[in-house]
C-alpha positions in Angstrom: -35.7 0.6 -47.6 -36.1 3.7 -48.9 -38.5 2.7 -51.7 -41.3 0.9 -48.9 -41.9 4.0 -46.8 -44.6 5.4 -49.6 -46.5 2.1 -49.4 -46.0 1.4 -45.3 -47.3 5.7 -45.4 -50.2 5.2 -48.0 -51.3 1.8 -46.2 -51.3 3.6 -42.6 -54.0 6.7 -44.8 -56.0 3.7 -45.2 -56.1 2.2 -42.0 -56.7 5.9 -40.6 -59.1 6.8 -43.0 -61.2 4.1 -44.1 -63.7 4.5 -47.5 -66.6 2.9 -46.4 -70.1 4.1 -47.4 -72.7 4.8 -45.1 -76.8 4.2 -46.6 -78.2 7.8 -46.7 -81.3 6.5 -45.1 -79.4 5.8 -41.9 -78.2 9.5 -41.8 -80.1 12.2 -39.7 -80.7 15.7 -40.9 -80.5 18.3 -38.1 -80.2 22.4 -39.1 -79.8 21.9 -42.5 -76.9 19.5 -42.9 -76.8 15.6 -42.4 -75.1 13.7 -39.2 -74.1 9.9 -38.7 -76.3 8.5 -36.2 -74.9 9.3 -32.5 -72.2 11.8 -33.8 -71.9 15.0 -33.4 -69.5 15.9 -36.2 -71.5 16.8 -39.8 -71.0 13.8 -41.7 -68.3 14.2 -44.4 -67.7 10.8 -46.6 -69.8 8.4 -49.5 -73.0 7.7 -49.7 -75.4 4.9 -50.9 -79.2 3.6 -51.4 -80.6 0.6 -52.8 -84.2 -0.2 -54.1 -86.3 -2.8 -52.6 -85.0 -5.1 -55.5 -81.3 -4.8 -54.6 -80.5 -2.4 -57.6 -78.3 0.8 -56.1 -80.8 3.7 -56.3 -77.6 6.8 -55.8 -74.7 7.2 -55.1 -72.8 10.2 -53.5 -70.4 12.3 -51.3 -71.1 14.5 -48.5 -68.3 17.0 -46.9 -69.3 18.6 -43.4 -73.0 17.4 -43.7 -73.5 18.9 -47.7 -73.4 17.0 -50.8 -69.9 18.0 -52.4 -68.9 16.0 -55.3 -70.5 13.8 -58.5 -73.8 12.3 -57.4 -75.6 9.9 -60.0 -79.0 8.2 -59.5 -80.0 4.9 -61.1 -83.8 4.0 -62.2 -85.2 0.8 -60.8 -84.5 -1.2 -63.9 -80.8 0.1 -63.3 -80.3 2.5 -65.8 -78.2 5.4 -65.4 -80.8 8.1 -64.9 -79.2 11.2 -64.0 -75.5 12.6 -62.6 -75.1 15.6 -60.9 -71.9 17.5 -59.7 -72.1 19.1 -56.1 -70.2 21.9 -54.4 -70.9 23.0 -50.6 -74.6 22.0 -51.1 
C-alpha cells in the first residue's frame, strides 16, 4: 500500500495542476505583464503560436505574466531559428 501513495499523490499534482498551453495570441497585455482572458491573476504557465500553415511558430513559459524559462522560435519552413533562456522578463 505503501508503495501507491507516490503515484495516487503525483496523479492528484496533475489533476490540480494541469500542463496545458494557452496560444500567446489569446493572452492580453495590461501594465507590462500578460493576463489569460477574463482573469485577474498574471498569467504564469506555457505558451504556443502557430503559422498560418500549421507549423508552430514559438514556444514558451511565462511566470506571473513575464517570460521565465527556454523560449525557441521556429521559421515558417520549420526550422529551428532561435532559443532563448528567460528569467523574470
Amino acid at each position: 500500500m505503501k508503495r501507491y501513495i507516490p503515484v495516487l499523490a503525483l496523479l492528484l499534482a496533475s489533476f490540480l495542476y494541469p500542463q496545458s498551453k494557452m496560444d500567446i495570441n489569446n493572452l492580453v497585455e495590461y501594465g507590462g505583464l500578460l493576463y489569460a482572458p477574463n482573469d485577474n491573476k498574471s498569467y504564469t504557465g506555457s505558451v504556443f503560436s502557430i503559422y498560418e500553415n500549421g507549423i508552430e511558430e514559438l514556444n514558451g513559459k511565462f511566470r506571473n505574466g513575464l517570460k521565465n524559462g527556454k523560449w525557441t522560435w521556429w521559421n515558417e519552413t520549420g526550422y529551428k531559428d532561435s532559443s532563448v533562456i528567460y528569467k523574470n522578463g
